[in-house]
C-alpha positions as CSV (number, residue, x, y, z in Angstrom):
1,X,68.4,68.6,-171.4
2,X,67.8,70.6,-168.4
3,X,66.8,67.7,-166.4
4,X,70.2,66.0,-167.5
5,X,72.2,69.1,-166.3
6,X,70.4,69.0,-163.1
7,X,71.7,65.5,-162.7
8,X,75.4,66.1,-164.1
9,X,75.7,69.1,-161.6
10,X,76.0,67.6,-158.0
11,X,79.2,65.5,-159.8
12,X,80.6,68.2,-161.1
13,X,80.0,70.0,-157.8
14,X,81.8,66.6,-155.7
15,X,84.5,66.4,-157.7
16,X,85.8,69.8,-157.8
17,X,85.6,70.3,-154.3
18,X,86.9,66.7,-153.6
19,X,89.9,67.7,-156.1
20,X,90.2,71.0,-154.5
21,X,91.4,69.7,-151.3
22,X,92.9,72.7,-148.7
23,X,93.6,74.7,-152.1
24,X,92.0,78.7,-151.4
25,X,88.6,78.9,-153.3
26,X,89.9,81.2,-155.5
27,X,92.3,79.1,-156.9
28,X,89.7,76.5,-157.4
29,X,87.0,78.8,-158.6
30,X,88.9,79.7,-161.9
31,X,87.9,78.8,-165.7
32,X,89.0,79.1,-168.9
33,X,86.7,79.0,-172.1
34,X,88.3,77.3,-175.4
35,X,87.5,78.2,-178.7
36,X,84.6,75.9,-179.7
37,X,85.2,73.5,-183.1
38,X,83.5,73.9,-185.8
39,X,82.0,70.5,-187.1
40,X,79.8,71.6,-189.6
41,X,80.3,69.4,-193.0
42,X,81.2,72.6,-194.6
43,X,83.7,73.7,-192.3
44,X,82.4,77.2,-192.8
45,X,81.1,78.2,-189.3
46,X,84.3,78.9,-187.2
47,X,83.2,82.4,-187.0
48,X,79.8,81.1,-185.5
49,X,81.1,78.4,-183.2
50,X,83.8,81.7,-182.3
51,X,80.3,83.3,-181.0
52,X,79.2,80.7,-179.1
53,X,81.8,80.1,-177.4
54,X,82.5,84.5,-176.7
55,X,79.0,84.4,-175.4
56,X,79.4,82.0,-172.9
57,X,83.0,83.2,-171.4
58,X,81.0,86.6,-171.3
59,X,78.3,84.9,-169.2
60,X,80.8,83.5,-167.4
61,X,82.3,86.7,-166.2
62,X,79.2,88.2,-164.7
63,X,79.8,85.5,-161.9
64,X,81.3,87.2,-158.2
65,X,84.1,85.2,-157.0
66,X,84.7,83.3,-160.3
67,X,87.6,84.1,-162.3
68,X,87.3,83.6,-166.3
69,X,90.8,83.8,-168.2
70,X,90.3,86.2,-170.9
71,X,89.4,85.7,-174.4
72,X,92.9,86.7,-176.3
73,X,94.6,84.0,-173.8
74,X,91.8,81.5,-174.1
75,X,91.8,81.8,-178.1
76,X,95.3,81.4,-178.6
77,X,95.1,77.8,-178.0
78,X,93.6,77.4,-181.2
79,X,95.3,74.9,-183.4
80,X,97.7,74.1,-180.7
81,X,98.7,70.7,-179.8
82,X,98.2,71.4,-176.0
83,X,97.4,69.2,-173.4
84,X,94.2,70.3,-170.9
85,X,96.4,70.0,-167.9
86,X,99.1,72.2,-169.7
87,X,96.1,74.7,-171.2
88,X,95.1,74.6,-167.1
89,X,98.8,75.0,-166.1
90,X,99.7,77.8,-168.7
91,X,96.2,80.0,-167.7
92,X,96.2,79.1,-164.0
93,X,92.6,77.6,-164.4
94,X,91.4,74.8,-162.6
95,X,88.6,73.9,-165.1
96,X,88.0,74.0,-168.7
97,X,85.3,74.5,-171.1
98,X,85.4,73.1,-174.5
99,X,82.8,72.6,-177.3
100,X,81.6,72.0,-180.5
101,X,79.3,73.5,-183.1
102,X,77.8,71.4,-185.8
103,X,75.5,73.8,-188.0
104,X,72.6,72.0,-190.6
105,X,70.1,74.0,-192.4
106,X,68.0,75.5,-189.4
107,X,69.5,73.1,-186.5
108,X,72.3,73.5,-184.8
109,X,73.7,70.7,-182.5
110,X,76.1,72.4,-179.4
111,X,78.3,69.8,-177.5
112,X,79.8,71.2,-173.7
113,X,82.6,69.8,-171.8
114,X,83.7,70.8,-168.3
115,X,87.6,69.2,-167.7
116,X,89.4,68.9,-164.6
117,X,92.8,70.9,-165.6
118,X,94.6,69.4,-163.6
119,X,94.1,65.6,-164.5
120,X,91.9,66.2,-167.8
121,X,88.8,64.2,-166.5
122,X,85.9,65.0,-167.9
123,X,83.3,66.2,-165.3
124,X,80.1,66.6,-167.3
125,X,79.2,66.9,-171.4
126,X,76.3,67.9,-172.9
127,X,75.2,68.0,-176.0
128,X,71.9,70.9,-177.4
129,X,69.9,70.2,-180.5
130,X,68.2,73.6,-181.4
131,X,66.7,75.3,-183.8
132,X,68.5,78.6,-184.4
133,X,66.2,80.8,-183.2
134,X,66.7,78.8,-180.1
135,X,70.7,79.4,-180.0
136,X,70.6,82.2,-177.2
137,X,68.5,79.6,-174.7
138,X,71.3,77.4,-175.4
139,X,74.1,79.8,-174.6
140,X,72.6,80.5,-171.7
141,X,71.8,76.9,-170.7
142,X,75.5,75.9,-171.0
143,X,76.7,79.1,-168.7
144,X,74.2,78.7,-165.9
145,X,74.9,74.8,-165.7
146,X,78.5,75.5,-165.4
147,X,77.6,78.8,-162.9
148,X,75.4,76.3,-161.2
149,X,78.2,73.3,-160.1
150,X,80.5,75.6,-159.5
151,X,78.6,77.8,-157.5
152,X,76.8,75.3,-154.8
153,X,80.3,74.4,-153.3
154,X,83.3,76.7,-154.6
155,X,81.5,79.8,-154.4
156,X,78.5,79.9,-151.6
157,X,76.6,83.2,-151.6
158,X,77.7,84.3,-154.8
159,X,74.4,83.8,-157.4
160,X,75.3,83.8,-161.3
161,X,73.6,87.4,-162.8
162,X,71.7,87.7,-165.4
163,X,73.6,86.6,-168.9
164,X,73.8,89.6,-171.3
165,X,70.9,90.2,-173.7
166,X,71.0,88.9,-177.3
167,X,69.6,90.3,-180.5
168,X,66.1,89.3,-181.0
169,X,66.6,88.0,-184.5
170,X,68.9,84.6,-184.9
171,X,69.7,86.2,-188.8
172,X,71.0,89.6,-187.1
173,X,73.0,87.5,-184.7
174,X,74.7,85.6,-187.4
175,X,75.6,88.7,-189.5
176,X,77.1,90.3,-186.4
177,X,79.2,87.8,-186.0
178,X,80.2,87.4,-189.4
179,X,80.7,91.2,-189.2
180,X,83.0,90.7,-186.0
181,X,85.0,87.8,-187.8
182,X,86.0,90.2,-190.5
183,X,86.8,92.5,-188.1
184,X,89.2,90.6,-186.6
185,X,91.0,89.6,-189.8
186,X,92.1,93.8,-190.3
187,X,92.5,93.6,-193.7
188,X,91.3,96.5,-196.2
189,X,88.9,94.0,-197.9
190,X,87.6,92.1,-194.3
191,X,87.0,95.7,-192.8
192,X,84.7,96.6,-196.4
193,X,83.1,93.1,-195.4
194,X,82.7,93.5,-191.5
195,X,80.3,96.8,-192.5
196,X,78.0,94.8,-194.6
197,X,77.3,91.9,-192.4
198,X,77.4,95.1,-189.3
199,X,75.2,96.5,-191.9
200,X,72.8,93.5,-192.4
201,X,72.9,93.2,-188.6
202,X,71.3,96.8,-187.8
203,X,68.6,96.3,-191.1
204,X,67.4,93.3,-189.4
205,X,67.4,94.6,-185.8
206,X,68.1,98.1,-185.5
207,X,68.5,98.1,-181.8
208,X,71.0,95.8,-181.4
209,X,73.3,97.4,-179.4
210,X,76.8,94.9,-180.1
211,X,76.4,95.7,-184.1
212,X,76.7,99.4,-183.5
């Protein structure tokens, strides 16, 4: 896999600063992050593939020079029927990053695509088969490649930092973001739900900061 990013990259790299043309960096060095679908067979992972997606925009972010539309914005392009070059137009991105989380058993499969905005060309995809207590290497191997092509061109000098630490347990990850799913719903019963999974979070890994 990483090999193949390596590969993708100097593409990627070409054809944004090809497309880019006379256009200020900063307006080329711009991203938005999609929610990622949820292809599961059960169709009961959209909080999951919601986490996957959150951690990479947050990876993202850490970047000097690189400007990541925010989540609300990103997000409320769920569901729509948009267009990549309207998505790009309406969030005044030049890129976009869209996925897909298929969850089986143990295994997860996590499928990356970097888009032109403007023309909706596809500049790279990916695609991670992982164990889940591989998930965070994964996160982070989607965010640096992305940091990476963007960074050798569109934003010289500027290295990606660190991504933000994980849990240490995949089990306390997944509760969390169950938790934070019913979080986000606000109602009486979701909030009574968000605590437990919070709950189940902080029994598994106590130190985990985000459950807190």
């Amino acid at each position: 896999v990483a090999v193949g990013l390596l590969v993708a990259a100097p593409g990627l790299v070409w054809f944004l600063w090809i497309r880019g043309g006379v256009a200020p960096a900063s307006a080329r060095a711009s991203i938005a992050v999609l929610p990622f679908s949820d292809l599961s067979a059960a169709k009961d992972q959209g909080y999951f593939a919601d986490g996957m997606a959150e951690e990479i925009l947050n990876a993202l972010v850490h970047v000097d020079g690189l400007r990541v539309a925010g989540r609300t914005s990103s997000f409320s392009f769920r569901g729509r029927a948009a267009t990549i070059p309207e998505i790009g137009h309406a969030l005044s991105v030049a890129t976009v990053l869209e996925g897909s989380v298929r969850k089986e058993g143990t295994r997860v499969r996590v499928t990356a695509q970097l888009i032109d905005a403007e023309r909706g060309d596809d500049l790279w995809s990916e695609t991670y088969d992982r164990e889940l207590t591989g998930i965070f290497a994964v996160q982070d191997e989607i965010a640096r490649a992305v940091v990476e092509a963007l960074r050798v061109k569109i934003l010289p000098g500027h290295g990606p930092r660190a991504p933000p630490l994980h849990a240490t347990n995949p089990d306390a990850y997944s509760a969390y973001l169950l938790g934070k799913h019913f979080f986000d719903l606000a109602t009486p019963d979701d909030m009574r739900r968000a605590v437990t999974e919070l709950e189940k979070a902080l029994a598994l890994d106590p130190q985990y900061a985000p459950a807190w």
